[in-house]
PDB file of N, CA, C, O and CB in Angstrom:
ATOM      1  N   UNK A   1    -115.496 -76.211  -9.204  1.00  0.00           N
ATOM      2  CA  UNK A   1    -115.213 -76.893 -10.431  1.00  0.00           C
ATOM      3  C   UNK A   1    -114.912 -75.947 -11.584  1.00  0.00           C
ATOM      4  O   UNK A   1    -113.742 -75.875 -11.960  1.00  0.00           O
ATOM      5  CB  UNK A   1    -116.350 -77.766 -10.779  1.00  0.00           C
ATOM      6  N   UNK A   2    -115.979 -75.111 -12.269  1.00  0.00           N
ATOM      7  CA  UNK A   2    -115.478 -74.537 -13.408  1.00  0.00           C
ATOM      8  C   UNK A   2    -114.645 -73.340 -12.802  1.00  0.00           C
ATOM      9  O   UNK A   2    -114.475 -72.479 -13.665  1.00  0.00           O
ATOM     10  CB  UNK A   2    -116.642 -74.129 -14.453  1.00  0.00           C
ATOM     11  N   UNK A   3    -114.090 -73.025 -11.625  1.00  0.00           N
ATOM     12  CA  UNK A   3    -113.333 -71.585 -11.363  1.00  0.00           C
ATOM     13  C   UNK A   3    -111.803 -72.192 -11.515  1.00  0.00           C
ATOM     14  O   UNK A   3    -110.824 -71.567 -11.924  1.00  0.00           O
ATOM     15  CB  UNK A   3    -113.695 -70.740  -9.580  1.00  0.00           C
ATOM     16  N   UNK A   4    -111.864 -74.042 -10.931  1.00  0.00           N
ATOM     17  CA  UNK A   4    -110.605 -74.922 -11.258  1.00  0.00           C
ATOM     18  C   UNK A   4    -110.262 -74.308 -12.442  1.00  0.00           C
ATOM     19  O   UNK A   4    -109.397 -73.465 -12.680  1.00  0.00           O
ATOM     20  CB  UNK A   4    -110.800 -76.557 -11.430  1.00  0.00           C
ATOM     21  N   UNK A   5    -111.544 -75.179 -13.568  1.00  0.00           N
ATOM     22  CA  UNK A   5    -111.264 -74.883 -15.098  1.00  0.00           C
ATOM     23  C   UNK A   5    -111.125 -73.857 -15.642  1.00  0.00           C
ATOM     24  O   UNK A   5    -110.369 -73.889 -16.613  1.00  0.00           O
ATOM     25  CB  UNK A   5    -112.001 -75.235 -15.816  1.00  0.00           C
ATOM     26  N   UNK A   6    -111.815 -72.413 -15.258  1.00  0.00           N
ATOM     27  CA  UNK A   6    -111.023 -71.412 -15.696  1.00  0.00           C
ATOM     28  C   UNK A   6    -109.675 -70.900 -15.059  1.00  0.00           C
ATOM     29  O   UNK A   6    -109.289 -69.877 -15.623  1.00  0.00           O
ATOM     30  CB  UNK A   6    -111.802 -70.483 -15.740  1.00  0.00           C
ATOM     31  N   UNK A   7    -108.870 -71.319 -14.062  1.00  0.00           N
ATOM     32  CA  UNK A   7    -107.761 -70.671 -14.018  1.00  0.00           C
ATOM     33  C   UNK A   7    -106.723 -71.773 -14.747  1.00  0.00           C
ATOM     34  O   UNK A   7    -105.626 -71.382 -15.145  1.00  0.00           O
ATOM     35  CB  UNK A   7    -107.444 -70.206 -12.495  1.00  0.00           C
ATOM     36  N   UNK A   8    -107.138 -73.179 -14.898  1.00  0.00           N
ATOM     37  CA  UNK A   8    -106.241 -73.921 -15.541  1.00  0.00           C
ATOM     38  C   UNK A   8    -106.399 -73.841 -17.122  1.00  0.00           C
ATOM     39  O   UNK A   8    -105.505 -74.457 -17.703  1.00  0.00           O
ATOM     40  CB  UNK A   8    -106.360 -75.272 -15.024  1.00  0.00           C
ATOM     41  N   UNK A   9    -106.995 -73.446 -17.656  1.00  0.00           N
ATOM     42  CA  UNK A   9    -106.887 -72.964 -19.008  1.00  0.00           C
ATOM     43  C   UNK A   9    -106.607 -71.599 -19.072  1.00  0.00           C
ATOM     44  O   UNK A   9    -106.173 -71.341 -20.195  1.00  0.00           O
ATOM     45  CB  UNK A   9    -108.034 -73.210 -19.749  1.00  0.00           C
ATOM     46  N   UNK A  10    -106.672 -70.479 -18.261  1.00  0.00           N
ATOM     47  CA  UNK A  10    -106.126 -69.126 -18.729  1.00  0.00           C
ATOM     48  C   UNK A  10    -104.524 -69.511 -18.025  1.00  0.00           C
ATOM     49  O   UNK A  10    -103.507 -68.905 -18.363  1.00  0.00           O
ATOM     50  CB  UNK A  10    -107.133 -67.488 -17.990  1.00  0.00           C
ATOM     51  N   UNK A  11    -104.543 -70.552 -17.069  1.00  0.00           N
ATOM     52  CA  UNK A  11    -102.820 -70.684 -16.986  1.00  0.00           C
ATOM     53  C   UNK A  11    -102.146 -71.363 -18.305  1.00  0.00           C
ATOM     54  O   UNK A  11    -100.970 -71.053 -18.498  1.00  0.00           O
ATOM     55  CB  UNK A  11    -102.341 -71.749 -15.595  1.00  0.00           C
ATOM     56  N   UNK A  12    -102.680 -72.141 -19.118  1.00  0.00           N
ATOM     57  CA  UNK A  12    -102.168 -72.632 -20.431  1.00  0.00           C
ATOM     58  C   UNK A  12    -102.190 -71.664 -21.590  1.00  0.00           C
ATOM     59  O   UNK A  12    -101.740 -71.865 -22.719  1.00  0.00           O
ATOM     60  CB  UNK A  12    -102.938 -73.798 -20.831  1.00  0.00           C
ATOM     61  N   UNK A  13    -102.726 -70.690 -21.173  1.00  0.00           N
ATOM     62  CA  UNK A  13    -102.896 -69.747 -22.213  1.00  0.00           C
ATOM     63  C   UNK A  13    -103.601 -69.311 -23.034  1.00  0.00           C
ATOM     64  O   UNK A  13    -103.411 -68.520 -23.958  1.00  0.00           O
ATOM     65  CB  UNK A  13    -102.423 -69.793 -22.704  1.00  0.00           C
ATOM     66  N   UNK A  14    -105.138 -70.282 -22.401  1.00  0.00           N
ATOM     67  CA  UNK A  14    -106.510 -70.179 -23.446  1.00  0.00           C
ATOM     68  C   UNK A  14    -107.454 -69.362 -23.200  1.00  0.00           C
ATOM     69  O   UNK A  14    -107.224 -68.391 -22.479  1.00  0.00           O
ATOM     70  CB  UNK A  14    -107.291 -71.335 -23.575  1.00  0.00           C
ATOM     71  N   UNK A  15    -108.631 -69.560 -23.707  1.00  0.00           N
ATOM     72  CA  UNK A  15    -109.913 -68.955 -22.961  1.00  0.00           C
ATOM     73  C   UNK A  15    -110.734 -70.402 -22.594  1.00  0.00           C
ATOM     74  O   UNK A  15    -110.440 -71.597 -22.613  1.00  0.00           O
ATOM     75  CB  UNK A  15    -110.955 -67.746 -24.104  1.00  0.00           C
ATOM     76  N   UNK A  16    -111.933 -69.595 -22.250  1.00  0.00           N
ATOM     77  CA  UNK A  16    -112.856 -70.510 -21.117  1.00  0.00           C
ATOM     78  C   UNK A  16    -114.728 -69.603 -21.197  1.00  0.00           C
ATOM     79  O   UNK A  16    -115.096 -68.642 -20.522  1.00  0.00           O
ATOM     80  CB  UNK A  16    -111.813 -70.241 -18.945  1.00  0.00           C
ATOM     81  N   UNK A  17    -115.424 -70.277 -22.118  1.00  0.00           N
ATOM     82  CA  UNK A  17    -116.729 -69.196 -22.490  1.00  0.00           C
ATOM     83  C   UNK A  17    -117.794 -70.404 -22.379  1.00  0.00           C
ATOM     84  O   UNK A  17    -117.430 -71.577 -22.293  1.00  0.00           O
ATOM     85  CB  UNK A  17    -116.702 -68.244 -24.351  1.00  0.00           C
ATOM     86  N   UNK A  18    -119.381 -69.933 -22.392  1.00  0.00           N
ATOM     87  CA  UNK A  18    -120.253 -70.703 -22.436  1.00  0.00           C
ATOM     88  C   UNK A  18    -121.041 -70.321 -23.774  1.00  0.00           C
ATOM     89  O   UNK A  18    -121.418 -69.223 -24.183  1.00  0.00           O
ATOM     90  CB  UNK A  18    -120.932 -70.687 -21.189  1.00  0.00           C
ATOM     91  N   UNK A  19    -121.147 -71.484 -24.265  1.00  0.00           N
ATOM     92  CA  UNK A  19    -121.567 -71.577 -25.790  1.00  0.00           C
ATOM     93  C   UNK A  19    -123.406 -70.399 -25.831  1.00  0.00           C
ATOM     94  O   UNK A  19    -124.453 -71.009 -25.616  1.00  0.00           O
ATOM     95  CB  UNK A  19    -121.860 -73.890 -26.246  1.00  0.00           C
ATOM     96  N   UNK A  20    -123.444 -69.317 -26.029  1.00  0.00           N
ATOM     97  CA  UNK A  20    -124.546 -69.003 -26.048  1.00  0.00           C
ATOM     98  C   UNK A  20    -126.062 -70.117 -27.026  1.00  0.00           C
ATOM     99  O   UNK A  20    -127.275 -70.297 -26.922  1.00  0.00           O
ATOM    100  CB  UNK A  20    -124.161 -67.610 -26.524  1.00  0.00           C
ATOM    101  N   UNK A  21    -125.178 -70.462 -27.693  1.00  0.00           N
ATOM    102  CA  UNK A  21    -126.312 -71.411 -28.667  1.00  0.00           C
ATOM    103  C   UNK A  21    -126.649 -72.375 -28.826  1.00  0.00           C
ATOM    104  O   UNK A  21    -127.159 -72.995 -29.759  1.00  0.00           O
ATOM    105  CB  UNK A  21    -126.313 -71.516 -29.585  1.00  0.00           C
ATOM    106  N   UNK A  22    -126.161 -72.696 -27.170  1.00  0.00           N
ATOM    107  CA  UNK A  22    -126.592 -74.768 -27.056  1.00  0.00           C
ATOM    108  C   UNK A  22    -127.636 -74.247 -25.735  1.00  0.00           C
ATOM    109  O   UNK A  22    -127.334 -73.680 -24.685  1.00  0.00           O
ATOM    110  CB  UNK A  22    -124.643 -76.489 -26.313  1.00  0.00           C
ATOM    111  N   UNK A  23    -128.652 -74.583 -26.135  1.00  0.00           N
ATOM    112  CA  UNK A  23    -130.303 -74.716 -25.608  1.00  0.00           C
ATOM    113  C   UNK A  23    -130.325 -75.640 -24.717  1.00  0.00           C
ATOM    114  O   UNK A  23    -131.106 -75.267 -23.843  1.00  0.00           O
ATOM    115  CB  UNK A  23    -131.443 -75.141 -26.678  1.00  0.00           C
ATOM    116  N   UNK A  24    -129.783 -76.893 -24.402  1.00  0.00           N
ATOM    117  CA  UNK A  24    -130.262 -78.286 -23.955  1.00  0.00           C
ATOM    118  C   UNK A  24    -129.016 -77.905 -22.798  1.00  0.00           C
ATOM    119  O   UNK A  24    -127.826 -78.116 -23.032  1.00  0.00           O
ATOM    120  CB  UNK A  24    -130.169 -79.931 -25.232  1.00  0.00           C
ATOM    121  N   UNK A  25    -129.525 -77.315 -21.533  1.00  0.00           N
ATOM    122  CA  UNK A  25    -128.199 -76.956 -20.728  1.00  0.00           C
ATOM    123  C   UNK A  25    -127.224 -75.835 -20.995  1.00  0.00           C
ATOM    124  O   UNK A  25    -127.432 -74.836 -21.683  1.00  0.00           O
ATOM    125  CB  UNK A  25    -127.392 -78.020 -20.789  1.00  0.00           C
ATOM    126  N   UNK A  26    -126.017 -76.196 -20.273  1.00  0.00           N
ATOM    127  CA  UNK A  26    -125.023 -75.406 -20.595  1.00  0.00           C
ATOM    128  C   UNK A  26    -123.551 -76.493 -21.180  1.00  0.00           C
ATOM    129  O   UNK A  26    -123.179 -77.630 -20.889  1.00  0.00           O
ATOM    130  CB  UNK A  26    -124.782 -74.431 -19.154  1.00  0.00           C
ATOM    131  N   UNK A  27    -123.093 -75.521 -22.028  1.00  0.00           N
ATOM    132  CA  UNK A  27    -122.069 -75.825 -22.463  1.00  0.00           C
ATOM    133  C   UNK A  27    -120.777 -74.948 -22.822  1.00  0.00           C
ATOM    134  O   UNK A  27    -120.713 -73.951 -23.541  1.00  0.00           O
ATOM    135  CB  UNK A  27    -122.471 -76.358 -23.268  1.00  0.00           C
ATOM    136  N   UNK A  28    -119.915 -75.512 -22.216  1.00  0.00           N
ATOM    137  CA  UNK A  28    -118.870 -74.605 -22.077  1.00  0.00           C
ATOM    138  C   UNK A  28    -117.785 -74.933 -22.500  1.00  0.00           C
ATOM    139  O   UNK A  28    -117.474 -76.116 -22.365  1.00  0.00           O
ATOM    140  CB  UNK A  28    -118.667 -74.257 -20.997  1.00  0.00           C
ATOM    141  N   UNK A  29    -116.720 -73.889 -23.233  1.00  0.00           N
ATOM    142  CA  UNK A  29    -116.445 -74.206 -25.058  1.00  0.00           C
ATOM    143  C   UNK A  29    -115.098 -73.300 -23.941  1.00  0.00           C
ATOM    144  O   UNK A  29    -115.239 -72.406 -23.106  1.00  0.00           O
ATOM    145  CB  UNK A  29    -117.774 -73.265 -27.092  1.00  0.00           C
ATOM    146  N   UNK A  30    -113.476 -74.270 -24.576  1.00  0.00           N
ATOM    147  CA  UNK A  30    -112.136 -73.357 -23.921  1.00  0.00           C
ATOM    148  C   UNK A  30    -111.403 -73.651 -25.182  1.00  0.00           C
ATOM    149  O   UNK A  30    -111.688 -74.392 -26.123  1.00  0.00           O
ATOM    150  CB  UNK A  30    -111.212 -73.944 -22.247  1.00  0.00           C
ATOM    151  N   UNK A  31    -110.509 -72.971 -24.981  1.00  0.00           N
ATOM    152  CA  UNK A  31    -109.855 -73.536 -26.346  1.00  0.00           C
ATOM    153  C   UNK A  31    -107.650 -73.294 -25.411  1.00  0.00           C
ATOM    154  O   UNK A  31    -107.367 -72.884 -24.285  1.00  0.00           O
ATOM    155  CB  UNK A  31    -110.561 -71.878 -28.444  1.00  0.00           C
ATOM    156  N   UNK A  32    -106.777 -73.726 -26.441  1.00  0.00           N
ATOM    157  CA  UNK A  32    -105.847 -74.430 -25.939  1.00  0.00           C
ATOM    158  C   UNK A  32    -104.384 -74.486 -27.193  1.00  0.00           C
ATOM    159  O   UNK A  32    -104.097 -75.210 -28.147  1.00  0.00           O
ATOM    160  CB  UNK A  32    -106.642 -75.906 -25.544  1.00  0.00           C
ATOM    161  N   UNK A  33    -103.774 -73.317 -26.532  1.00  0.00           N
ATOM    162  CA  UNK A  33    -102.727 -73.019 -27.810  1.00  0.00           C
ATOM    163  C   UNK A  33    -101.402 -74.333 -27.643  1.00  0.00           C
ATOM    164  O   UNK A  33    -100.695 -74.789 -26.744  1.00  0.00           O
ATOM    165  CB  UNK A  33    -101.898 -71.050 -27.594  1.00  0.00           C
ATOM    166  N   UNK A  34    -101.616 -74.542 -29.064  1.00  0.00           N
ATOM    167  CA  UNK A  34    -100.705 -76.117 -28.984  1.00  0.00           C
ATOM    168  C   UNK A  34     -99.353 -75.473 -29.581  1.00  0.00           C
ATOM    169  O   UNK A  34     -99.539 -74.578 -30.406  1.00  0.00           O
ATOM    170  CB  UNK A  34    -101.436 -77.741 -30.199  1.00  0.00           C
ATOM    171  N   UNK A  35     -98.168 -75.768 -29.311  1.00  0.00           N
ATOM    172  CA  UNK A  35     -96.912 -75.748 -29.783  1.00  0.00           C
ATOM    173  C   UNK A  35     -96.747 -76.773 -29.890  1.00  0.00           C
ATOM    174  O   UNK A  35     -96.715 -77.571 -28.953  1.00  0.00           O
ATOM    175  CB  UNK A  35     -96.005 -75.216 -29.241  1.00  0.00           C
ATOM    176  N   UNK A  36     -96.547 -77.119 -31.433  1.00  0.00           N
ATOM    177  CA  UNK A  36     -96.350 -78.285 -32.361  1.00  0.00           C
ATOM    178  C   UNK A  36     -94.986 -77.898 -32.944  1.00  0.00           C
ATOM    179  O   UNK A  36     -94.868 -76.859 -33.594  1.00  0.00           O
ATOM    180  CB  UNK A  36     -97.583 -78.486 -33.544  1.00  0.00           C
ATOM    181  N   UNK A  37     -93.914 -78.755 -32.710  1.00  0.00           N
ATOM    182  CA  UNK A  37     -92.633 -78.737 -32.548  1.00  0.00           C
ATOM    183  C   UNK A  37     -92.600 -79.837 -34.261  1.00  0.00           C
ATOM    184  O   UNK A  37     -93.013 -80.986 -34.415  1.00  0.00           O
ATOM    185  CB  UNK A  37     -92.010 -79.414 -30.710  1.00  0.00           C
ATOM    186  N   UNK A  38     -92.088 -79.099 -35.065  1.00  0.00           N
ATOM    187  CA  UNK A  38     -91.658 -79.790 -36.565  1.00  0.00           C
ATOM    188  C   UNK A  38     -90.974 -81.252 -36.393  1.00  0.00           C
ATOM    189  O   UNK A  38     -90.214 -81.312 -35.427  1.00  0.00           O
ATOM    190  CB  UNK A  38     -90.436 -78.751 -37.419  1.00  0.00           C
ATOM    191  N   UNK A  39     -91.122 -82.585 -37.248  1.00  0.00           N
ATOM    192  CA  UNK A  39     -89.723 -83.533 -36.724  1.00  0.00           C
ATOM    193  C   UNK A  39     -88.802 -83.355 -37.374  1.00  0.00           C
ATOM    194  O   UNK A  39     -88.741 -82.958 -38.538  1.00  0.00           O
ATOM    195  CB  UNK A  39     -89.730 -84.979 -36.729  1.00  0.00           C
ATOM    196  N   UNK A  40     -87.773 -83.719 -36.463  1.00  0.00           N
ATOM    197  CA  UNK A  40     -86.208 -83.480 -36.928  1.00  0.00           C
ATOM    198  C   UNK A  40     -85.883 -84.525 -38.608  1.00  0.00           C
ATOM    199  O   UNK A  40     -86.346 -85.666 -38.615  1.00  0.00           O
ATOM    200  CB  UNK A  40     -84.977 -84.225 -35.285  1.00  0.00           C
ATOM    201  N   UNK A  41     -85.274 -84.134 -39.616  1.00  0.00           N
ATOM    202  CA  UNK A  41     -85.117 -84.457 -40.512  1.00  0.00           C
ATOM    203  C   UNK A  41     -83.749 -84.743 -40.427  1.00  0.00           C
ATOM    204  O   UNK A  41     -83.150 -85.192 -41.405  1.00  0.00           O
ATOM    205  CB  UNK A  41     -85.601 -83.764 -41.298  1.00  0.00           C
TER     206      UNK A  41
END
């Protein structure tokens, strides 16, 4: 499961980390570069 999720977010171009400062479990924090395309005027 998370080896899925880390190669499908470093294939989008992100990262993939576990929140050191959530106590109650684990939690795991990716993030996800958006290309936001302007609208045509």
């Amino acid at each position: 499961g998370l080896s899925i999720c880390k190669l499908t977010v470093e294939k989008w171009g992100g990262e993939i980390w576990v929140d050191p400062g959530y106590t109650d479990g684990a939690r795991f924090v990716f993030t996800h570069p958006l290309d936001i395309e302007q609208p045509k005027k």
